[in-house]
C-alpha positions in Angstrom: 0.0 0.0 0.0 1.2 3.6 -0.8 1.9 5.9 1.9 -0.6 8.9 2.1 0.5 12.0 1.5 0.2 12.9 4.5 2.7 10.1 5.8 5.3 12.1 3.5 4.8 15.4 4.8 4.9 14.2 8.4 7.9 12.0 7.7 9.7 14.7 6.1 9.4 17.5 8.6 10.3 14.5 11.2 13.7 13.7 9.2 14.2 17.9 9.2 13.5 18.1 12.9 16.0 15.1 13.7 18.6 16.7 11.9 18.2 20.3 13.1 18.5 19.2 16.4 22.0 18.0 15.7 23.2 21.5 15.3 20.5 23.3 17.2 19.7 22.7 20.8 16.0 23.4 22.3 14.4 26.3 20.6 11.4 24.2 19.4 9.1 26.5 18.5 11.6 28.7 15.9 11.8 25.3 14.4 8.6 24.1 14.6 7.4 27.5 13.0 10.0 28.5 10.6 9.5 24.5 9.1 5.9 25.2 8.8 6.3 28.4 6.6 9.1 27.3 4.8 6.7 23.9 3.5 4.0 26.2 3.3 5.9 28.6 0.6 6.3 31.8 3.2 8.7 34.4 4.0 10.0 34.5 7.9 10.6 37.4 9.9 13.1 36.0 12.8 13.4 38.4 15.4 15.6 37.9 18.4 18.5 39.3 20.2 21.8 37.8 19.0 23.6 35.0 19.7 20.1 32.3 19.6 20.7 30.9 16.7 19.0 32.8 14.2 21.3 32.6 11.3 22.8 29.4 12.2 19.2 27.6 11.5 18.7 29.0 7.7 22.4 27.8 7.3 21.3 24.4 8.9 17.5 24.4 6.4 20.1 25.2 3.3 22.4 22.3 4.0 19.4 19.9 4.9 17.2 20.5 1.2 20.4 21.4 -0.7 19.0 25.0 -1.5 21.2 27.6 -3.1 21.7 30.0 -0.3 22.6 33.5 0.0 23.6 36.1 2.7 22.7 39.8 2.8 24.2 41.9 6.4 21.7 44.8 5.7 23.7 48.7 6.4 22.6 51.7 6.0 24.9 52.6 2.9 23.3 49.4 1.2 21.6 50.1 -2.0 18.7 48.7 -4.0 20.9 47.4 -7.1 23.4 45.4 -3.8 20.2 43.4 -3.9 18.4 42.7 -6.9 21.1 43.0 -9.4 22.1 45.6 -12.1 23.2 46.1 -15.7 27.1 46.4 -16.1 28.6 47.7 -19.4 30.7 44.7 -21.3 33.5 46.7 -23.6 33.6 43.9 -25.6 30.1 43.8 -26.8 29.3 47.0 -26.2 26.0 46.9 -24.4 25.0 46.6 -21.1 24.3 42.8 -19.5 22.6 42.0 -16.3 24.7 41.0 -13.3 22.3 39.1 -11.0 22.3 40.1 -7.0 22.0 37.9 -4.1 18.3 37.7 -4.5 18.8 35.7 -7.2 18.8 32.4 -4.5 16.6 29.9 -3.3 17.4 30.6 0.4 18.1 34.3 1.4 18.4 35.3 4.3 18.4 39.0 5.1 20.3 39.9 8.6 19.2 42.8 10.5 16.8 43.7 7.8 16.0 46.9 9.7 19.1 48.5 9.7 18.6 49.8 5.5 16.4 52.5 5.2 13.0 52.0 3.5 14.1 52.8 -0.3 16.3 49.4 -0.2 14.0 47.5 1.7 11.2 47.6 -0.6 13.7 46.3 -3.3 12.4 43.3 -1.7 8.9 43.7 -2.3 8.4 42.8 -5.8 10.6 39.8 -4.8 8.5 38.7 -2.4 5.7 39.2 -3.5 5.5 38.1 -7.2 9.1 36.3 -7.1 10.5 38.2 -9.6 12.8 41.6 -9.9 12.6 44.2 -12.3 15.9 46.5 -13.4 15.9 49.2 -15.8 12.0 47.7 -17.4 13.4 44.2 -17.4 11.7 41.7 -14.8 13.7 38.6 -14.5 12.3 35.2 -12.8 13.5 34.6 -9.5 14.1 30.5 -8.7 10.5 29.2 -7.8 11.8 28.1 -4.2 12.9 32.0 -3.5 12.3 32.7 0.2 13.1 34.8 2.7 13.9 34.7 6.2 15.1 38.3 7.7 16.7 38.5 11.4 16.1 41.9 13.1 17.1 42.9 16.5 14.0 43.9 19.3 16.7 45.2 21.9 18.9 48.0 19.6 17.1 50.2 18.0 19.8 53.1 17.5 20.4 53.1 13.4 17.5 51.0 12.6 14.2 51.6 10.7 11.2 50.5 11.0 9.8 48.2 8.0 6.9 49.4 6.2 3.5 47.6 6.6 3.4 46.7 3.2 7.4 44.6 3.7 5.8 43.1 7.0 2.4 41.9 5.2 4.5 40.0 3.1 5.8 37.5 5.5 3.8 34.8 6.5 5.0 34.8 9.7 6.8 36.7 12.5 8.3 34.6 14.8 10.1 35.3 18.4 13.3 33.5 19.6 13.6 33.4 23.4 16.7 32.1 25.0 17.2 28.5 25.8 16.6 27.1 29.1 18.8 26.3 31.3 19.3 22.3 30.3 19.7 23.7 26.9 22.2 26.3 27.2 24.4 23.5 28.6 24.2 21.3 26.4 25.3 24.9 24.0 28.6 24.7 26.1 29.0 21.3 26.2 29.5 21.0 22.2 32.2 23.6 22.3 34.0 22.3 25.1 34.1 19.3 22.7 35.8 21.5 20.5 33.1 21.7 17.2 32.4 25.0 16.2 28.5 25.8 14.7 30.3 27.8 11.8 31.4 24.0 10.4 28.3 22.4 9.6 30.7 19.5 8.3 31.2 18.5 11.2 28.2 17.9 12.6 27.4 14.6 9.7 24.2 16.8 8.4 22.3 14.5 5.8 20.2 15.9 3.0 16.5 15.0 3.6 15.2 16.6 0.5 15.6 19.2 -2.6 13.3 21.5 -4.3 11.9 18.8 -5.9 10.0 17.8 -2.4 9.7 21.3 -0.9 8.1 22.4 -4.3 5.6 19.4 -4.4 4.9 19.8 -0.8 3.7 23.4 -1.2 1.6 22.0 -3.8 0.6 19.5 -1.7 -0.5 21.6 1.5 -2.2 24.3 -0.9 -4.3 22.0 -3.1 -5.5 20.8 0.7 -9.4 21.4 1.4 -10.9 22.8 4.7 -14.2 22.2 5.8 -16.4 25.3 6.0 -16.8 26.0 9.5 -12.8 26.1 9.8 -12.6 28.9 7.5 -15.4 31.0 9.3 -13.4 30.1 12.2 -10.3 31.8 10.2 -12.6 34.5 9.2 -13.8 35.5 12.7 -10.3 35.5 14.4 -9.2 37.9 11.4 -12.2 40.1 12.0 -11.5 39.8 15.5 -8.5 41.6 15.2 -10.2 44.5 13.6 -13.2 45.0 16.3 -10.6 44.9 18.9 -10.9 48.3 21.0 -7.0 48.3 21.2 -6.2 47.8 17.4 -5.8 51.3 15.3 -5.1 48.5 11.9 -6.5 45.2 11.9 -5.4 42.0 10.4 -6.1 42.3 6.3 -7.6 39.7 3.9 -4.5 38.3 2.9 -3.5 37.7 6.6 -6.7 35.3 6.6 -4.9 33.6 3.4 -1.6 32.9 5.2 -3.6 31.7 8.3 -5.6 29.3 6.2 -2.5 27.9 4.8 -0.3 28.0 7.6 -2.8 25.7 9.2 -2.7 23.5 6.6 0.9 23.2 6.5 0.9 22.5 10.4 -1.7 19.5 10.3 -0.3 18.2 7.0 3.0 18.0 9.1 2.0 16.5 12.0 0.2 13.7 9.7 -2.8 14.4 9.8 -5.8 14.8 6.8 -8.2 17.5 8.7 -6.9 20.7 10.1 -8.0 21.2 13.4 -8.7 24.3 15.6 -5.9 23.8 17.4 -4.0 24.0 13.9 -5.6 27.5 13.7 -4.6 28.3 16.8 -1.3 27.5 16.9 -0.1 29.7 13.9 -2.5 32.6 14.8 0.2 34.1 17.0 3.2 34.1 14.6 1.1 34.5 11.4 -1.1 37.6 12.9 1.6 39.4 15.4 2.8 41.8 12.9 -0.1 43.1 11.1 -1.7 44.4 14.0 -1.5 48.3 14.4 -2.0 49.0 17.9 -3.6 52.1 19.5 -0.8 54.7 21.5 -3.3 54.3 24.3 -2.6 50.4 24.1 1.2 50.4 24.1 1.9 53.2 26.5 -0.4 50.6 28.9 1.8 48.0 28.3 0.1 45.8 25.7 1.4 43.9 22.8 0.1 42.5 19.5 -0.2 38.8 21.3 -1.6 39.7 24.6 -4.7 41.5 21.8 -4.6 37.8 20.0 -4.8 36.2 23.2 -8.4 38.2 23.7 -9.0 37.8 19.9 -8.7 33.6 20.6 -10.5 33.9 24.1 -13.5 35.4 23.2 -13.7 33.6 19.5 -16.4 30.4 19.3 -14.7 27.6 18.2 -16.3 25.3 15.9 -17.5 21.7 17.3 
């Protein structure tokens, strides 16, 4: 008998998460989230204070599917054309030819994305969005696994700028790293007391557990997914909720209800299982909503934050029996 699809999935984010945790120690819920996006088709937003790990996992996800991956340190001297690409006069032909940027990658990750001011981040926008970049009225095809996971800092915010709402509604998901816990920190020192360093992925006997060939067809896979129709009024409320809330100036938008829908997908087809679930819904709801919210000044100078608003959102929205 042929395994389900669903046996696949589930076996192939298992074979992920076993070898992840070869390199990375603890942090289960970056993992567990930035796996669901990244089989889901979405762009990340990692934020986190250094030193957790942040890069080190999109190195580890490039190794694992044997993605083409790329590394941009965003600075405030950084242009557009350091990113997408531009035309560079050949003398010898005498015309201009297109010298692809580091956007041109399956994999890229963008560090501190909020240290370029707006004008180069929203090179990225077209990227994301339509996974192609235009230079000088020619749009050129970015690889159909292009995705992007950006690191930012929530302690320093000296030389930084804030991302525009239309970069942030791009990502599926905004996820928060927290420190390890105490077990897992040692376990941190033990490995370099054994002398291997995390910058030499060789050593750590990584094996490939896929390649855009899988990560494509699962995409396909989790979108082509139904949902029965009280789930996606479920969706639909805890999007509106966002918008009725009395501490919310900008709600979550349509397209945030499209991520959520297929985020929860992704999580149930990953865990195995046919049906997506509440609990599916609820999971995501956090990282997939958290940075679309607009709150009130009267909110934040009393202290509260996007999740403690989807907390009330989840609280006070019926769940479907």
């Amino acid at each position: 008998m042929n395994a389900s699809p669903d046996s696949g999935l589930a076996n192939l984010h298992a074979a992920a998460r076993r070898e992840i945790a070869k390199v990375i120690v603890g942090q289960d819920a970056l993992i567990e989230e930035v796996l669901i996006a990244l089989f889901a088709g979405g762009h990340v937003l990692i934020e986190g204070v250094p030193g957790t790990a942040k890069t080190l996992l999109v190195r580890v996800l490039a190794r694992l599917f044997a993605c083409e991956f790329k590394r941009v340190q965003f600075t405030p001297d950084l242009m557009p054309a350091d990113i997408t690409g531009t035309n560079v006069f050949d003398p010898r032909q005498q015309t201009f030819q297109f010298r692809p940027g580091p956007v041109f990658a399956q994999l890229l990750l963008g560090d501190e994305i909020n240290r370029a001011p707006p004008k180069t981040q929203s090179a990225l926008l077209e990227a994301m969005q339509e996974r192609q970049v235009t230079v000088d009225g020619v749009s050129y095809r970015l690889p159909a696994l292009f995705t992007v996971f950006a690191t930012q800092n929530p302690v320093e915010q000296e030389g930084t700028y804030p991302l525009p709402e239309a970069q942030l509604d791009r990502f599926m998901m905004k996820v928060l790293v927290e420190y390890p816990d105490e077990a897992g920190e040692v376990e941190v020192l033990r490995v370099h007391q054994r002398g291997i360093r995390v910058e030499d992925l060789d050593r750590f006997g990584l094996l490939t557990v896929g390649g855009e060939t899988e990560l494509l067809a699962a995409q396909e896979e989790i979108r082509s997914r139904t949902i029965r129709d009280e789930l996606l009024g479920y969706i639909a409320r805890v999007v509106r909720g966002t918008r009725e809330n009395l501490k919310v100036e900008v709600g979550a938008s349509p397209r945030a209800g499209l991520m959520l829908l297929t985020a929860s997908k992704a999580r149930a087809a990953l865990h195995g299982r046919p049906h997506v679930l509440p609990d599916d819904i609820k999971a995501v709801a956090r990282p997939v909503l958290r940075h679309r919210l607009v709150l009130k000044p009267g909110a934040e100078v009393d202290g509260f934050t996007s999740d403690d608003v989807l907390e009330e959102v989840l609280s006070r929205t019926e769940i479907p029996r």
